[in-house]
C-alpha positions in Angstrom: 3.1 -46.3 -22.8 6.4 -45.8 -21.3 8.3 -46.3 -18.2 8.5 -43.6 -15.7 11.8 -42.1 -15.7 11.1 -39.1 -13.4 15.1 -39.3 -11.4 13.8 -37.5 -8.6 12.2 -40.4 -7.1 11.7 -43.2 -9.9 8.5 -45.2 -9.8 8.9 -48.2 -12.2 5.5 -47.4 -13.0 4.3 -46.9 -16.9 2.7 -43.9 -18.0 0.6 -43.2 -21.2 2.4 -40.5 -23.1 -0.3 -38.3 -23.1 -0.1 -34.7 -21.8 -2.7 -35.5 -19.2 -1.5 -38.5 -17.9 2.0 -37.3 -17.7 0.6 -34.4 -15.2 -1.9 -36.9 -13.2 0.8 -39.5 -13.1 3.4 -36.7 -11.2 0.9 -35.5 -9.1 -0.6 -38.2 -7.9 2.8 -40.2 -7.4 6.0 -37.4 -7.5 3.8 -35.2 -5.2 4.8 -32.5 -8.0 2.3 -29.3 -7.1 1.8 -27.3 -11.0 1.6 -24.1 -9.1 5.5 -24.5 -8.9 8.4 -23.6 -11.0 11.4 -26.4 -11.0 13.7 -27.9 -13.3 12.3 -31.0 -15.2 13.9 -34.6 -13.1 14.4 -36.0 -16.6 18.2 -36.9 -16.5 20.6 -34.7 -18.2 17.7 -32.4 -18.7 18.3 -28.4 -18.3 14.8 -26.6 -18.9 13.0 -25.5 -16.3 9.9 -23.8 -15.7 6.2 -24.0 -15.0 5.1 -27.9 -13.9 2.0 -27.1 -15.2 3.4 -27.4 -18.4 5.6 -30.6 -17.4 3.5 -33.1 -19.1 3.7 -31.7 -22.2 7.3 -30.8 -22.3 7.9 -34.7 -21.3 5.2 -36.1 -24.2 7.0 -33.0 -26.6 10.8 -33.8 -25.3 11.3 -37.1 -23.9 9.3 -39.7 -25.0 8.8 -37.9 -28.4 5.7 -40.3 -30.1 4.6 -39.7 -33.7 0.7 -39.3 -34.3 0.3 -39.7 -38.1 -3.0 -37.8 -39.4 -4.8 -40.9 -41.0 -5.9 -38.5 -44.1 -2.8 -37.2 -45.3 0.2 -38.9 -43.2 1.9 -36.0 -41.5 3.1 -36.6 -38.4 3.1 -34.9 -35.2 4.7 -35.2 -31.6 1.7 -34.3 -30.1 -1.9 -35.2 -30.3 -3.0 -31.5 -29.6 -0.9 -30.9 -32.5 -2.8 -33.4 -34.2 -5.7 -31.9 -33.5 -5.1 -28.8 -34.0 -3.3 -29.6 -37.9 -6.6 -31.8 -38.7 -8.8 -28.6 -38.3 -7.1 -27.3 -41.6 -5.9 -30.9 -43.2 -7.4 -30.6 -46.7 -7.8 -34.0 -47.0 -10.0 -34.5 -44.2 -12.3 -31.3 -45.2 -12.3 -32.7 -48.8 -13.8 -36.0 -47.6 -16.7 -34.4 -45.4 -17.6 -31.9 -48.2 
């Protein structure tokens, strides 16, 4: 969990760093619309592009949090990269086998 630090219009609020929440937390309270193309309001920020792809740019970029797999302690910025690695972690398919 993280302070909102959206420049735009800063909220104070705190947001779970998770892709999800990111997106619900600047639609619900920026008013961003994900059918738009902007620049991300992170200060000193350049990229710009799709907001539907905002929350995970600001879970990837800005608030980068490590998930370590629990079976073979790799580590991840993002839990759909998480996911995505434990599918093929050999330790985890060694201890269901």
């Amino acid at each position: 969990v993280r302070a909102c630090e959206w420049t735009h219009q800063p909220c104070g609020l705190f947001v779970e760093m998770n892709e999800n929440r990111v997106k619900y937390h600047l639609l619900h309270w920026h008013g961003v619309k994900f059918a738009d193309t902007a620049a991300c309001k992170f200060e000193g920020c350049w990229r710009s592009g799709a907001i539907v792809k905002v929350g995970r740019h600001i879970e990837g970029v800005h608030y980068t949090t490590s998930y370590e797999c629990p079976y073979c302690g790799k580590r991840w910025s993002r839990t759909d990269s998480l996911d995505r690695h434990q599918q093929k972690c050999e330790p985890l398919l060694d201890s269901k086998a």
